[in-house]
LOTIRO-307698 format. One record per atom (N, C-alpha, C, O): residue number from 1; residue in one letter; atom name; x, z, y. Coordinates in pm, whole numbers. Each point is the difference from the previous one (the first is absolute). Layout:
<recs>
NUM,A,CA,X,Z,Y
...
</recs>
This chain:
<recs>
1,X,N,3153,-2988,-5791
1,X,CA,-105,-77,67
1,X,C,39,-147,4
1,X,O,114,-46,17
2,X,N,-241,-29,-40
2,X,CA,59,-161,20
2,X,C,49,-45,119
2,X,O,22,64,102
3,X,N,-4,-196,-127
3,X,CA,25,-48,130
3,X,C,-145,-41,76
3,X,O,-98,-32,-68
4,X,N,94,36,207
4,X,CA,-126,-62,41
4,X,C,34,-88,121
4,X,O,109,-23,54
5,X,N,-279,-34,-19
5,X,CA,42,-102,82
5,X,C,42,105,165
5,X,O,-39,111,37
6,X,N,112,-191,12
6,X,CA,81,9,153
6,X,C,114,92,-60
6,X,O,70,43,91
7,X,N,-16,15,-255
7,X,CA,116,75,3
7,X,C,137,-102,36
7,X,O,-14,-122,13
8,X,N,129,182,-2
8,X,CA,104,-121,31
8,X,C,15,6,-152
8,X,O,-14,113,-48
9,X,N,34,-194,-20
9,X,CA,28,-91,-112
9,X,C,171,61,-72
9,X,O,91,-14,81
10,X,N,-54,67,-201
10,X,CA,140,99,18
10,X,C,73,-197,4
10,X,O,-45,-110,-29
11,X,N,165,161,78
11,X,CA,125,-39,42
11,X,C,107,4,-124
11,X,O,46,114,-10
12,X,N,-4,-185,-65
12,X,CA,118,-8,-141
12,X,C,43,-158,17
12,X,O,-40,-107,45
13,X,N,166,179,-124
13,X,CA,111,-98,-30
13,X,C,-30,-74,-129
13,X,O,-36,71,-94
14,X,N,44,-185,75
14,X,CA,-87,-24,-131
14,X,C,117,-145,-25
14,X,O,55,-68,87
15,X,N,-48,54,-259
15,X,CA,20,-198,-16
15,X,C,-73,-41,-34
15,X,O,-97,44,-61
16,X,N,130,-156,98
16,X,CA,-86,-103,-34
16,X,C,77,-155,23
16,X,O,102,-30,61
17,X,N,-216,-66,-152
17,X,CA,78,-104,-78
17,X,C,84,-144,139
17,X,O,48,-113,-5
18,X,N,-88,252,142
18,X,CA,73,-92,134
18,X,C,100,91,36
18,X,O,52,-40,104
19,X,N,-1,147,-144
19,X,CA,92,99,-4
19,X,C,-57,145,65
19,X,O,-115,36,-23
20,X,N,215,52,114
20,X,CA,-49,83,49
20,X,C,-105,14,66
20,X,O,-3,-99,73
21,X,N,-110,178,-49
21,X,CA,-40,4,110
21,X,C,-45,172,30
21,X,O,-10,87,-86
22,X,N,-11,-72,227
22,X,CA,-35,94,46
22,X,C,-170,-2,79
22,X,O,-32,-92,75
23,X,N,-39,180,-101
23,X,CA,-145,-92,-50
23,X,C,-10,-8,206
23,X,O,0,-109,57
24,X,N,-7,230,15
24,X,CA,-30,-58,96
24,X,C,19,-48,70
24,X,O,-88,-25,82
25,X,N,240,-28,-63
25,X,CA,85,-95,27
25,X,C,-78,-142,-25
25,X,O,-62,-81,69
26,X,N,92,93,-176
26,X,CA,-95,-158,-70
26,X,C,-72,-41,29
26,X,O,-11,-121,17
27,X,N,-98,232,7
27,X,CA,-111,-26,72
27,X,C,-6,-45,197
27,X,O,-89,-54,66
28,X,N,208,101,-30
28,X,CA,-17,-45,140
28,X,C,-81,21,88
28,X,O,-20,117,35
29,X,N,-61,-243,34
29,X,CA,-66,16,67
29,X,C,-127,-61,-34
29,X,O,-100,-11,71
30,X,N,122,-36,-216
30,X,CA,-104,-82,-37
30,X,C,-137,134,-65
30,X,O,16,122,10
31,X,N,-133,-189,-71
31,X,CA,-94,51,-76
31,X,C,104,-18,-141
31,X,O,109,-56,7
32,X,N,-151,100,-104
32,X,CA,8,1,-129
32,X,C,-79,53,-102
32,X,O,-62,102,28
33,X,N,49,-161,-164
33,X,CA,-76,18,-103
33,X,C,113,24,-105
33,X,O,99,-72,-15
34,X,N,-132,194,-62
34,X,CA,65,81,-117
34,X,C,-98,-35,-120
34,X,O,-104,60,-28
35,X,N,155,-158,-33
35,X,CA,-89,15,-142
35,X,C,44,76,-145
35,X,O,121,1,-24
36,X,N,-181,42,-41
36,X,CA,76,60,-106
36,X,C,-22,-42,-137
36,X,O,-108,-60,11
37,X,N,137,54,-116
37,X,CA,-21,-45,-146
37,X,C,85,115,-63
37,X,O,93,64,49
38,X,N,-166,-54,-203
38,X,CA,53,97,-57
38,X,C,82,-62,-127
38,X,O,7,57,-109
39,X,N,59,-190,143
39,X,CA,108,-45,-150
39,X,C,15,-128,54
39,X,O,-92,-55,61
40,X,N,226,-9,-84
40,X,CA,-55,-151,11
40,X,C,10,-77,-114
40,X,O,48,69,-90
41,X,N,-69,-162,60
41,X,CA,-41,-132,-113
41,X,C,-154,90,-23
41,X,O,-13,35,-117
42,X,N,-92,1,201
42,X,CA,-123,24,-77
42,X,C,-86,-117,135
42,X,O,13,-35,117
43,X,N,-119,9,-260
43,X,CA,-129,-140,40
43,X,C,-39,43,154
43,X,O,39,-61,100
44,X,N,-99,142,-99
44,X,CA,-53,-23,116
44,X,C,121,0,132
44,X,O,-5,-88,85
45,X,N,120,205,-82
45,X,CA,56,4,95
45,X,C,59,-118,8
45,X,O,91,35,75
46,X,N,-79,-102,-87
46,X,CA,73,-152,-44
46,X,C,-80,-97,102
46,X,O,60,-71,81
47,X,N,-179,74,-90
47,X,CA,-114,-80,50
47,X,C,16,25,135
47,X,O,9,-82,91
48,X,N,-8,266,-83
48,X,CA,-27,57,135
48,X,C,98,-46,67
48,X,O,-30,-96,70
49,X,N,143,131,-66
49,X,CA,162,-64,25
49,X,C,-21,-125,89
49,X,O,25,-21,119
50,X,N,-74,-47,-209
50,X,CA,17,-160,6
50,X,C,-131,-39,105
50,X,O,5,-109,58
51,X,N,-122,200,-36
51,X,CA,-82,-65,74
51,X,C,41,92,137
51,X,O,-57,-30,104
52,X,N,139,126,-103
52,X,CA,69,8,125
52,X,C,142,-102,48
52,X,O,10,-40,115
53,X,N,72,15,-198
53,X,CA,97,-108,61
53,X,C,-75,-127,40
53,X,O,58,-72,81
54,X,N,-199,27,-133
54,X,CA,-65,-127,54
54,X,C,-58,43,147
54,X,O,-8,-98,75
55,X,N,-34,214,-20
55,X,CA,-49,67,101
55,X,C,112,-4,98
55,X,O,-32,30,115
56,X,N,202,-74,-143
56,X,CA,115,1,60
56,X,C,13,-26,148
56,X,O,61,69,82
57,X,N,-167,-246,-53
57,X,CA,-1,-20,157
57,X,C,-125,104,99
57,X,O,7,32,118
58,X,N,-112,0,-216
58,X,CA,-102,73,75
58,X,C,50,152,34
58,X,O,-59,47,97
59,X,N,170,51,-165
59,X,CA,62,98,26
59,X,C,92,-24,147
59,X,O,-6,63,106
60,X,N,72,-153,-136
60,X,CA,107,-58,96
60,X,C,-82,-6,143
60,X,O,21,78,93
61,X,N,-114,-180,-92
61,X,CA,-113,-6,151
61,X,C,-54,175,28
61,X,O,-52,18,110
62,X,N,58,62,-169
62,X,CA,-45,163,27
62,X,C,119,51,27
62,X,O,-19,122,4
63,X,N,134,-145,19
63,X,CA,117,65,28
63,X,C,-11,98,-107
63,X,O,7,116,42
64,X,N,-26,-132,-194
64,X,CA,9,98,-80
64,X,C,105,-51,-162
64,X,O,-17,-92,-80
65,X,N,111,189,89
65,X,CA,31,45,-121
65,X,C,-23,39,-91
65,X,O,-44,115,4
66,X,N,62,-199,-185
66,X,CA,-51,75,-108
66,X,C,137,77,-33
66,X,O,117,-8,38
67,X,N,-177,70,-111
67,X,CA,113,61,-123
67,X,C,-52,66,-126
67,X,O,-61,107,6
68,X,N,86,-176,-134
68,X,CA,-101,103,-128
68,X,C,122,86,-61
68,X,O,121,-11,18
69,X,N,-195,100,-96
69,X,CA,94,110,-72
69,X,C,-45,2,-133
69,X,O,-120,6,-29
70,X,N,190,-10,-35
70,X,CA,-38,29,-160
70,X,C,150,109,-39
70,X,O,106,21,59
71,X,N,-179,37,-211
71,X,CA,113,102,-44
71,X,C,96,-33,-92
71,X,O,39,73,-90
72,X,N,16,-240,125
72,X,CA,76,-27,-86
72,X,C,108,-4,68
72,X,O,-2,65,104
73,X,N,155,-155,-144
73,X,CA,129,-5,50
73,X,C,30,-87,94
73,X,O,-97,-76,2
74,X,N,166,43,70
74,X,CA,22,-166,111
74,X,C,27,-108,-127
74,X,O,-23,-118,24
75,X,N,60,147,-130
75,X,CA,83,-115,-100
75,X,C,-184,-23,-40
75,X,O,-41,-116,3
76,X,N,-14,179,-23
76,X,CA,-154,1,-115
76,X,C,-83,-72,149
76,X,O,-69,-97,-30
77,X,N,69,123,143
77,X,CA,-100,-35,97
77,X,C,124,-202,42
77,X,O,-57,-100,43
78,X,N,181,102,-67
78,X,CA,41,-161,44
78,X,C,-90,-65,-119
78,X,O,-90,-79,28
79,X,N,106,102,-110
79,X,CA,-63,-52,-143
79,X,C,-135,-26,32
79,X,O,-36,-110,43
80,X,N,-38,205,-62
80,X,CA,-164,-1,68
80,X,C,-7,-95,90
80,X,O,-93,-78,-23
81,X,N,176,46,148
81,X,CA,-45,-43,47
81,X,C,-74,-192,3
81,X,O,-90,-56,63
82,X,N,201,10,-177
82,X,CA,8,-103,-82
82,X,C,-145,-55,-24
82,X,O,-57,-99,47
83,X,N,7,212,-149
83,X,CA,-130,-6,-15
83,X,C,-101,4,111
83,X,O,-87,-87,6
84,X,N,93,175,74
84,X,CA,-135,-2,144
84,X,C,45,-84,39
84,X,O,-82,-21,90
85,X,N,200,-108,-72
85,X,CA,3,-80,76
85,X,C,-43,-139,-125
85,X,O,54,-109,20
86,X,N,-99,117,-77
86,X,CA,-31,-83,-160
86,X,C,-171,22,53
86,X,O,-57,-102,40
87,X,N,-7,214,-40
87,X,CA,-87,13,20
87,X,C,-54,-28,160
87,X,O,-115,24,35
88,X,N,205,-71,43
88,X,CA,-109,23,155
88,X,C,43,-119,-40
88,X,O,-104,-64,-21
89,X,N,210,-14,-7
89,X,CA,13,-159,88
89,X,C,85,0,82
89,X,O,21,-115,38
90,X,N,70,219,33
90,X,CA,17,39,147
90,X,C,126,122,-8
90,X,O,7,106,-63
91,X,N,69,-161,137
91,X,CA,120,157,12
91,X,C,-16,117,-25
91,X,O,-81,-2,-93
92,X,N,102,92,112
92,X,CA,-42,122,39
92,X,C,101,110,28
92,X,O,51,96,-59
93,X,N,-46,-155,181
93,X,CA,70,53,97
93,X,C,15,121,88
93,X,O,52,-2,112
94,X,N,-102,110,-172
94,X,CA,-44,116,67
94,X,C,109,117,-99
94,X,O,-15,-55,-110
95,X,N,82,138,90
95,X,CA,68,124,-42
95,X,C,-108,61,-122
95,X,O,-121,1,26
96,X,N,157,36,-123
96,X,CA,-9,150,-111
96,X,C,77,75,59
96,X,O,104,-40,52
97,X,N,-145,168,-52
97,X,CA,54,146,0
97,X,C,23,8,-147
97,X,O,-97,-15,-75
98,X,N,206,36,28
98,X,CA,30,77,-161
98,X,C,3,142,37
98,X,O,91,63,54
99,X,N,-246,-11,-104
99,X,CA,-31,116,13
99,X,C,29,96,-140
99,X,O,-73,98,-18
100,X,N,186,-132,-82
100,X,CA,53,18,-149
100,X,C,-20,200,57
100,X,O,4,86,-89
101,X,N,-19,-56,196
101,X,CA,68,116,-9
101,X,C,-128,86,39
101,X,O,2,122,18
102,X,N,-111,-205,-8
102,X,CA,-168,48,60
102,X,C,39,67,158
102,X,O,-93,78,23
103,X,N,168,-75,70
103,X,CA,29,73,97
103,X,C,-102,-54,84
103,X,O,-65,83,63
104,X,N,41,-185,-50
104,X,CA,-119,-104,112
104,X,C,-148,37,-71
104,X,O,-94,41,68
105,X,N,86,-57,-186
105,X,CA,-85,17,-2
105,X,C,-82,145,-47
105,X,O,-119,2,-31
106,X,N,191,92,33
106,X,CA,-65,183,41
106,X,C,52,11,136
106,X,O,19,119,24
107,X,N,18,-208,96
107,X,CA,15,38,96
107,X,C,-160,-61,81
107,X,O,-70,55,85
108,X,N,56,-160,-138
108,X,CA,-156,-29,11
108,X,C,-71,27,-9
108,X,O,-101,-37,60
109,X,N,111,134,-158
109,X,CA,-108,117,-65
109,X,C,-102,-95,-144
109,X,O,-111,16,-50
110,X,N,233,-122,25
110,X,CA,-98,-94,-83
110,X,C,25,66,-141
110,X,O,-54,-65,-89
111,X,N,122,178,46
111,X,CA,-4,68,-70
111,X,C,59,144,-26
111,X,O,108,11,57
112,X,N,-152,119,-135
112,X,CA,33,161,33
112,X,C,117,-19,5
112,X,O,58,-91,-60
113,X,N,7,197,149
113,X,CA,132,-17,60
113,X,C,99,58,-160
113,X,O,119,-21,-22
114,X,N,-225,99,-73
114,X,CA,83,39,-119
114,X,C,-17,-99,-95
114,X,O,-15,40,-116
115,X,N,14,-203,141
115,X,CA,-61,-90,-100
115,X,C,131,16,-65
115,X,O,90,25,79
116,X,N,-48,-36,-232
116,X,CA,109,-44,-72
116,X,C,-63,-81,-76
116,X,O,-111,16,-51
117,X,N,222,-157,38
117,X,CA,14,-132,-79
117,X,C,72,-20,-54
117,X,O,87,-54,69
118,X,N,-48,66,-205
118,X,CA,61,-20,-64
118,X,C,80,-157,-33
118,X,O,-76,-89,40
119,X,N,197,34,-98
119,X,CA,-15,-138,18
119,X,C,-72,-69,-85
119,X,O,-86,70,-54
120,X,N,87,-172,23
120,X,CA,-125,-58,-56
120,X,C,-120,32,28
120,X,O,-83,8,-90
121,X,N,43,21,247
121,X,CA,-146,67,33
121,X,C,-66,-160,-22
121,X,O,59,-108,0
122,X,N,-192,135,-17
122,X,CA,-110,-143,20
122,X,C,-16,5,125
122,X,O,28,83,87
123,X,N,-90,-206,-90
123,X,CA,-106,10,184
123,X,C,-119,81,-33
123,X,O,-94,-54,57
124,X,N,53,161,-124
124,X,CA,-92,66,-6
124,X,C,47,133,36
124,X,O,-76,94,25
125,X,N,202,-89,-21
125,X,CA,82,112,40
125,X,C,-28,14,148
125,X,O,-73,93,36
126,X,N,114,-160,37
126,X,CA,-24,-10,127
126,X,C,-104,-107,84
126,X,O,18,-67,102
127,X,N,-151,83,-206
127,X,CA,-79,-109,57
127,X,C,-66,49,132
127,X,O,-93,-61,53
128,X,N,145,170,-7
128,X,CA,-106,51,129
128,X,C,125,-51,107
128,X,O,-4,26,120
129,X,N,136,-119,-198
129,X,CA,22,-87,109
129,X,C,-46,-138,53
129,X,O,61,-103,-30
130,X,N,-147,103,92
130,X,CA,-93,-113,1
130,X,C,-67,35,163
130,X,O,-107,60,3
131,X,N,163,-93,108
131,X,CA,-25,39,135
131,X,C,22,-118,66
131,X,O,71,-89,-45
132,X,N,-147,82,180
132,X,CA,53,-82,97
132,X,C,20,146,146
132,X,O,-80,89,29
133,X,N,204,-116,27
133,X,CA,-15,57,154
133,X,C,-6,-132,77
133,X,O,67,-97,-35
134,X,N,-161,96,154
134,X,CA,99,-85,104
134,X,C,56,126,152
134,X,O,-81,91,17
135,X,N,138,-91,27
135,X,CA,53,83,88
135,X,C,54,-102,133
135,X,O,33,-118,1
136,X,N,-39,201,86
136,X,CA,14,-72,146
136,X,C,162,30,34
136,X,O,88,63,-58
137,X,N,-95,-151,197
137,X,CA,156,-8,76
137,X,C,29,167,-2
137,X,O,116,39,-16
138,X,N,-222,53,32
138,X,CA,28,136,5
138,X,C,48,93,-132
138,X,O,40,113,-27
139,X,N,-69,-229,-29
139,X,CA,54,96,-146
139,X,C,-91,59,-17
139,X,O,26,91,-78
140,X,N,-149,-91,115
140,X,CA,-143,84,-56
140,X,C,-53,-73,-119
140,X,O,12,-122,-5
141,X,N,-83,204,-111
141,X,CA,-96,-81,-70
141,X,C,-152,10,59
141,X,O,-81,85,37
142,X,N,96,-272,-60
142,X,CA,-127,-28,90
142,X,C,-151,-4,-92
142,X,O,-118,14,32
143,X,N,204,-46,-190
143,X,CA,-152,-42,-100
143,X,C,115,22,-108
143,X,O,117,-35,-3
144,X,N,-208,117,-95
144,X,CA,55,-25,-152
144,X,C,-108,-50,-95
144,X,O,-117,-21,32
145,X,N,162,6,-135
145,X,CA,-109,-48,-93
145,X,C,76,26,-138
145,X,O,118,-27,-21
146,X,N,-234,101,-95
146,X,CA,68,15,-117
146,X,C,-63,-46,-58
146,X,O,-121,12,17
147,X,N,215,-148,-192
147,X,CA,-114,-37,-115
147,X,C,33,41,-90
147,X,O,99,73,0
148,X,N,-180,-111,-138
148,X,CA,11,2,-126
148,X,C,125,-28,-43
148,X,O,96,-12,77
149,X,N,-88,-4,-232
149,X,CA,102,-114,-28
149,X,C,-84,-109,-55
149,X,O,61,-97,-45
150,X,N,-176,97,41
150,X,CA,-104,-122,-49
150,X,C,-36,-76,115
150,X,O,-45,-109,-36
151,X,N,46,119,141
151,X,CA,-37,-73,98
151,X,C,65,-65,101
151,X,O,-1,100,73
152,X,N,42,-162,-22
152,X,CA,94,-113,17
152,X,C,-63,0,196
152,X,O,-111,-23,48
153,X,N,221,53,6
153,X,CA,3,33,168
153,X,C,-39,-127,50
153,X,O,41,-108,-41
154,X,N,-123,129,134
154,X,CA,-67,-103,96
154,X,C,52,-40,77
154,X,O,-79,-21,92
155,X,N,170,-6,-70
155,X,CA,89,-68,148
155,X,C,-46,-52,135
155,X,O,44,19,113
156,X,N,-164,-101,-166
156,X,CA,-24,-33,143
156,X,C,-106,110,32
156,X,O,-68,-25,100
157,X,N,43,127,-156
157,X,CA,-63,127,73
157,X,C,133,78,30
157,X,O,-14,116,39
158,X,N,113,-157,-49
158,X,CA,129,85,56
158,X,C,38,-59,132
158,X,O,53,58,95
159,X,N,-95,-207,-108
159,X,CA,23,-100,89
159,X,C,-54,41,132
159,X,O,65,8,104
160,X,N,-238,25,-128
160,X,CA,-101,7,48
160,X,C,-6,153,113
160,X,O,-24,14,120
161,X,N,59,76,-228
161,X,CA,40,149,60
161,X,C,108,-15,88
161,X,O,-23,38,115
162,X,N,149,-87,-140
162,X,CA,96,-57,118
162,X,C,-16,-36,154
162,X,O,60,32,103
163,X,N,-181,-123,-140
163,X,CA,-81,-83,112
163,X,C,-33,61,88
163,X,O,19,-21,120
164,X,N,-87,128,-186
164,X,CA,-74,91,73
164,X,C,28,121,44
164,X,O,-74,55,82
165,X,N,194,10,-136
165,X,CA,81,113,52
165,X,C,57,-45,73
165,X,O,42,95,68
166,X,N,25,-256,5
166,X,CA,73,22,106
166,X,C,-140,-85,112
166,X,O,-14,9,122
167,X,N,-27,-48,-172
167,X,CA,-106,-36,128
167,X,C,-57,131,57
167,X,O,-46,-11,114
168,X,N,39,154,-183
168,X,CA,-93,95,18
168,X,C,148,43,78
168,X,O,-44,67,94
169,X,N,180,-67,-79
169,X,CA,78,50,80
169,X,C,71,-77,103
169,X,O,88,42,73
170,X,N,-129,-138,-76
170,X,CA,-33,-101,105
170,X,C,-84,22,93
170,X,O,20,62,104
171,X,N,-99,-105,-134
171,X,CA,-142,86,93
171,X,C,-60,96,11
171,X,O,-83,-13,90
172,X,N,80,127,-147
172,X,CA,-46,67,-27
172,X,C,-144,13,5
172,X,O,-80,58,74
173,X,N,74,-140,-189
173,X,CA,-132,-12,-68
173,X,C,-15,65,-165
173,X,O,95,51,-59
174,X,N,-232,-65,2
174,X,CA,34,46,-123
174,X,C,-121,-124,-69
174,X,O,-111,-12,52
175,X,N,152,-66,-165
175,X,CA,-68,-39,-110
175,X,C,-102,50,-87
175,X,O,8,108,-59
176,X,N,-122,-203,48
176,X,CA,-119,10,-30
176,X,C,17,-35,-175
176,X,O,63,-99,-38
177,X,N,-125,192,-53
177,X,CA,-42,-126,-118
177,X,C,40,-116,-15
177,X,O,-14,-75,97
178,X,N,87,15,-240
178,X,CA,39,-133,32
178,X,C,21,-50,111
178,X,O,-77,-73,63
179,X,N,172,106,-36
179,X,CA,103,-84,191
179,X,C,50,-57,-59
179,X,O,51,36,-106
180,X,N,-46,-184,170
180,X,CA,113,-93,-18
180,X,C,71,-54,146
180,X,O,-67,20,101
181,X,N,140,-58,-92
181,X,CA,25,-48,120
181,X,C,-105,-94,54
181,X,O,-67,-76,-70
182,X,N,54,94,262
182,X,CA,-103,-56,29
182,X,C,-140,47,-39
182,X,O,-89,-84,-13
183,X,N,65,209,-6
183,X,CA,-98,4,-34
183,X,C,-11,133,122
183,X,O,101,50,49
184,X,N,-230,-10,-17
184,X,CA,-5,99,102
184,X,C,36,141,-75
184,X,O,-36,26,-115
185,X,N,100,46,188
185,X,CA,44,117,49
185,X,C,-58,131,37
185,X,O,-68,-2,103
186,X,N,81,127,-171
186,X,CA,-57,113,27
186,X,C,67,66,168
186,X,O,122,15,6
187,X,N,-182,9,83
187,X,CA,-23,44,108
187,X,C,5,172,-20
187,X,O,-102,64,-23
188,X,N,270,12,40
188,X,CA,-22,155,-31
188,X,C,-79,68,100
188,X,O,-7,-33,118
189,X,N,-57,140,-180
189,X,CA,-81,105,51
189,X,C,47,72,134
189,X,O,-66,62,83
190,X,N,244,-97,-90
190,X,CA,17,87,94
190,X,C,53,-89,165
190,X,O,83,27,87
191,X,N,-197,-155,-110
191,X,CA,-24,-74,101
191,X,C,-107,-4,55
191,X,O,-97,-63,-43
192,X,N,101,139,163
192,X,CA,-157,54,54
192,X,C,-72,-185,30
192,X,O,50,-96,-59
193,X,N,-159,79,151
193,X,CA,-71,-103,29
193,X,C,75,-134,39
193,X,O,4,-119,-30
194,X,N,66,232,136
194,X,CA,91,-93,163
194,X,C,141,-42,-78
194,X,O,44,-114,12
195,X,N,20,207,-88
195,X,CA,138,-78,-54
195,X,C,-23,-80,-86
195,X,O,78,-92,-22
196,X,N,-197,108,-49
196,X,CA,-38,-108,-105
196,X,C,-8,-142,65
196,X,O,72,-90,-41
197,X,N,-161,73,144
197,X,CA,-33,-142,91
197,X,C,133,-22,24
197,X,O,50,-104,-44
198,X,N,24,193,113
198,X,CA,130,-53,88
198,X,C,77,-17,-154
198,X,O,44,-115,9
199,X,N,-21,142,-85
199,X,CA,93,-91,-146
199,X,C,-29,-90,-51
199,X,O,76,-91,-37
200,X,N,-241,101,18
200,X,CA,7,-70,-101
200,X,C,-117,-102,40
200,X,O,-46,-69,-91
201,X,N,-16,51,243
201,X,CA,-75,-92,42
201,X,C,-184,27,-54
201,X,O,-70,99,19
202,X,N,46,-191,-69
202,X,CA,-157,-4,-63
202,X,C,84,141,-138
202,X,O,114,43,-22
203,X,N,-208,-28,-15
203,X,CA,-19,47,-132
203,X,C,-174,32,-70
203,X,O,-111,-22,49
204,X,N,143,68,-149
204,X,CA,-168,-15,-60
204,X,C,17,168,7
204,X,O,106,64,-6
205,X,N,-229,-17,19
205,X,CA,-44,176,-89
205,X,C,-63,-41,-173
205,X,O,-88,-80,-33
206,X,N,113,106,9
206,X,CA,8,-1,-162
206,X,C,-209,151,24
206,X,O,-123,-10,0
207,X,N,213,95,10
207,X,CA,-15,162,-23
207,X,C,108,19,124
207,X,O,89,-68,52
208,X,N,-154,216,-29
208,X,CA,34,51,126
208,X,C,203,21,-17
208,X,O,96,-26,73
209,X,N,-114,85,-209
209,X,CA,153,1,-61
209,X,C,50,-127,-14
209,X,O,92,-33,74
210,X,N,-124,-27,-135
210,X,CA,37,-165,-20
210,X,C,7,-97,54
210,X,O,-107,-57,-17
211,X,N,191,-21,94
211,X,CA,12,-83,130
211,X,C,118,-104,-67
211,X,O,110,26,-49
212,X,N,-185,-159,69
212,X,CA,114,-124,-98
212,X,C,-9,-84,144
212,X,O,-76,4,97
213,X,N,215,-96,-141
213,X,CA,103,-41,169
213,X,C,89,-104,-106
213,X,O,34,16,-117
214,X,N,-18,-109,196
214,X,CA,106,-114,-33
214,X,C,126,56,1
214,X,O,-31,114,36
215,X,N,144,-111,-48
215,X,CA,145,38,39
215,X,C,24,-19,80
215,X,O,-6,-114,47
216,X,N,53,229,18
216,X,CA,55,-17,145
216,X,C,73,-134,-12
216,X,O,31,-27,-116
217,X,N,11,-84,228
217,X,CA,114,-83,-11
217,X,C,-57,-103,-108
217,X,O,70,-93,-41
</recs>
């Protein structure tokens, strides 16, 4: 069975091109985002890479940690990194997992736990590595998202989903369609009339189900 959202996220010892780490250790107390790629020196992951190390101070203000994984070596991901930092403009300052051994990624379920790769695999070998998790201080996964290898990850909809998974555990509220910050707020169902007023002040009725409210605070 896959992984799903609210499972705890597995726990491994992994390298990477900042040395050891132990994933939920690492993770702390912060949020974190797990990205994955299936090779490195390929076009698009390169791009992707690089338009997350430019995202560097807006992660930092979320109390959140990146970390990407690809299935190459720590020597093949210092190298790489040369290039995504050629391509953003900008450091990139965040850890590879050298996943050479696929253990991270069939523990993700980002591919059958009987996958064999031979060496010299392509990135077509393991192109169903191509994931985002972000996961909370709890070690839960909060949102995943899987792409192509033709299509090139949206970041600031990673940005955006961020935003809004900790405002929704913040307040416990939940996001409407295109939310951006500052924008009003879904009002849950399982706020009768009276707790609704007392949280969240005015609010609108949409629909009897549907009730939109500024953010608490």
């Amino acid at each position: 069975m896959g992984l799903r959202i609210n499972d705890t996220v597995p726990d491994f010892t992994a390298e990477t091109d900042h040395g050891t780490i132990q994933f939920h250790d690492w993770i702390g107390d912060n949020w974190a985002i797990l990205f994955s790629h299936p090779k490195d020196f390929t076009p698009v992951c390169t791009t992707e890479f690089g338009a997350v190390a430019q995202l560097s101070d807006e992660w930092e203000k979320r109390g959140t940690k990146v970390i990407g994984v690809s299935v190459d070596s720590v020597e093949e991901h210092k190298g790489w990194k040369k290039d995504i930092e050629k391509v953003a403009g900008t450091s990139a300052g965040f850890p590879i997992i050298a996943d050479d051994g696929l253990e991270v990624s069939k523990a993700f379920d980002m591919l059958p736990a009987e996958a064999y790769m031979p060496d010299g695999r392509t990135p077509n070998d393991s192109a169903t590595v191509r994931a985002v998790f972000i996961i909370g201080p709890d070690k839960k996964l909060k949102l995943s998202m899987t792409y192509p290898m033709n299509v090139g990850r949206n970041f600031a909809e990673v940005l955006r989903a961020l935003d809004g998974l900790q405002t929704a555990a913040k307040h416990t509220i939940a996001t409407p369609a295109n939310w951006n910050v500052g924008d009003d707020v879904v009002i849950p169902t399982s706020f009768d009339e009276a707790a609704a007023k007392e949280k969240f002040g005015e609010f609108k009725t949409v629909l009897p189900y549907l009730r939109m409210a500024k953010t608490p605070g």
